[in-house]
N, C-alpha and C positions, 0 to 999 in steps of 0.2 A: 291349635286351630282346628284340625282333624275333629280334637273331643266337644269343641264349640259346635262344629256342624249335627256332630250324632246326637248332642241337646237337644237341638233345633228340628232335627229333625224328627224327632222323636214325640216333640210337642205338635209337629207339623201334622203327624200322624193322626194327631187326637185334634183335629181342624183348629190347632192354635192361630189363629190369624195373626198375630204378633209376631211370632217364631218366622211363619211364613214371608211377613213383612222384610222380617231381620235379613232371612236368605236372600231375598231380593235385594234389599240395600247392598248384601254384602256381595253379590254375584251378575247381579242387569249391567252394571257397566262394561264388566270383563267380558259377558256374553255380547254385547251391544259390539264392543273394538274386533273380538273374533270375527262376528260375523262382517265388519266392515270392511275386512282386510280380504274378504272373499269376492263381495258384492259390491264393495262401493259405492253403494247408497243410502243415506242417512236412512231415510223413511222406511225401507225393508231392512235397515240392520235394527233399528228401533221394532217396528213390528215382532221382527224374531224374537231378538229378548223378550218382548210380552208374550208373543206366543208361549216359549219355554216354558214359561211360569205359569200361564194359562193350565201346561201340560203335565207341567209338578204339580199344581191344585188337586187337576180332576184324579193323579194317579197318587195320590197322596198317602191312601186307606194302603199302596204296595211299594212303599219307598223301604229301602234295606235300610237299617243305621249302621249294620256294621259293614255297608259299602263306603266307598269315596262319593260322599255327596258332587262331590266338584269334578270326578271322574264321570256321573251318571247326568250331574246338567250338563256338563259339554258333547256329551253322546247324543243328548237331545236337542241339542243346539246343531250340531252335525248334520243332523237326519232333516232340520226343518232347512239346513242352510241346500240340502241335496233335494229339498221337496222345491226350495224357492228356483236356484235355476234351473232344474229341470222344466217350471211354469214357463219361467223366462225363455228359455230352449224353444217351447213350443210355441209363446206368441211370437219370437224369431220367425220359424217357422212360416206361422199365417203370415205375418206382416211382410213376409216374403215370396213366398209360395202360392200362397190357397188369396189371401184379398186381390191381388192386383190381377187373379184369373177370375176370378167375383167380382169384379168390378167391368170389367168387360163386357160383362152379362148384365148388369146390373142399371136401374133406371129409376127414376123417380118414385115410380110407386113399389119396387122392390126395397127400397129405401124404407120408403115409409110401413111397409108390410113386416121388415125386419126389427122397426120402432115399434112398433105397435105389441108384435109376439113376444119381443125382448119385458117391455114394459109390462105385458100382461105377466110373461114370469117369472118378474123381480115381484109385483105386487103378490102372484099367488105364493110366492115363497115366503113374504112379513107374514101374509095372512096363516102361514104353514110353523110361524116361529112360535114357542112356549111363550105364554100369557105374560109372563113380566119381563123374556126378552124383549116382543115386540112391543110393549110397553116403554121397555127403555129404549128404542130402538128408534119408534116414532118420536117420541121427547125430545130424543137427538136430531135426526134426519128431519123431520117433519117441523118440528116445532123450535129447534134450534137453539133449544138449553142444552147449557154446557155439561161437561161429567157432573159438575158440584154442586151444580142448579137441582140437575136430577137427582143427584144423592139427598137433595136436602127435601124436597119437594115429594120423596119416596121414602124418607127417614129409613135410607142405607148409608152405606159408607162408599164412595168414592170407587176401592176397590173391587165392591161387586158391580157397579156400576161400569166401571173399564172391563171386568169379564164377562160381564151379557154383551158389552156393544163386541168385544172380541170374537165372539163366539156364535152373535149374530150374521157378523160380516162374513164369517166363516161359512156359515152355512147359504146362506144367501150366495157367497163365491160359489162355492160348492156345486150348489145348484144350476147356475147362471152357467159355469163349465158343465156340468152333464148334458145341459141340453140345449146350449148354445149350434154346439155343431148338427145338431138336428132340425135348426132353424135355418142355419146358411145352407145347410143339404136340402132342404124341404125351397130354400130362396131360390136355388140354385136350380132346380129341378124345374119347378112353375117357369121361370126366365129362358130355360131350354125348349118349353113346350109353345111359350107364347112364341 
């Protein structure tokens, strides 16, 4: 099993996308139950696993063969399952703390001032994403073809198409937490002075 993974991995190396495939088949489910037995939620223990792999792709060119492939995905499985509630920690957090003393303050047209800056930068971030993520990104979100529609309609495969919208979402997340809190700080500030 061990000299099955160092194959694999080894093809993995040399952007086999078969090989790559194989790992997945042989390893998303086991990473999927890890992480559910942490988090308890389908939809984030399924994301994780894609993450993973998302994170095996990009780091592919510096995978060891003569490590424990299965030792090295669950370490990264670890670290995203420590990234996801820590996220979770923090909307705790707001949805505890920091909204319901924002809400206080808070008023119709604060409301609509937090829509309006949110939405302007959710759009400047698509507009921010590489040409054929936001490409598959709008196809998706926008135009409401599916992964397989887009793969066919892009003459890709399916799983480039799952790792641009991953990595889309990702940054657009990304984004949307960096500057989120400078919106409700910037909300919060105007509603003190009014």
């Amino acid at each position: 099993m061990r000299d099955e993974d160092k194959i694999l991995v080894v093809k993995v190396k040399n952007d086999d996308q078969m090989a790559f495939q194989q790992l997945f088949e042989k390893y998303a489910e086991r990473i999927y139950y890890f992480s559910m037995r942490y988090i308890k939620n389908k939809e984030e223990a399924e994301e994780i696993a894609q993450e993973v792999f998302v994170r095996v792709w990009l780091r592919r060119h510096d995978l060891k063969e003569e490590l424990s492939f299965s030792s090295y995905i669950f370490m990264i499985a670890k670290n995203a399952l420590i990234d996801t509630i820590r996220r979770k920690q923090k909307e705790t957090i707001f949805q505890d703390n920091i909204k319901p003393n924002t809400e206080l303050y808070s008023s119709s047209s604060s409301d609509s001032m937090e829509y309006k800056e949110l939405s302007t930068l959710i759009d400047k971030s698509i507009k921010d994403l590489p040409l054929k993520r936001k490409q598959i990104y709008q196809l998706s979100r926008e135009e409401g073809l599916t992964y397989k529609q887009i793969a066919e309609k892009l003459n890709i495969s399916i799983k480039t198409v799952e790792t641009h919208m991953r990595l889309a979402l990702q940054q657009l997340k990304k984004s949307v937490n960096e500057n989120y809190e400078l919106i409700i700080t910037g909300i919060i500030v105007i509603n003190f002075m009014v």
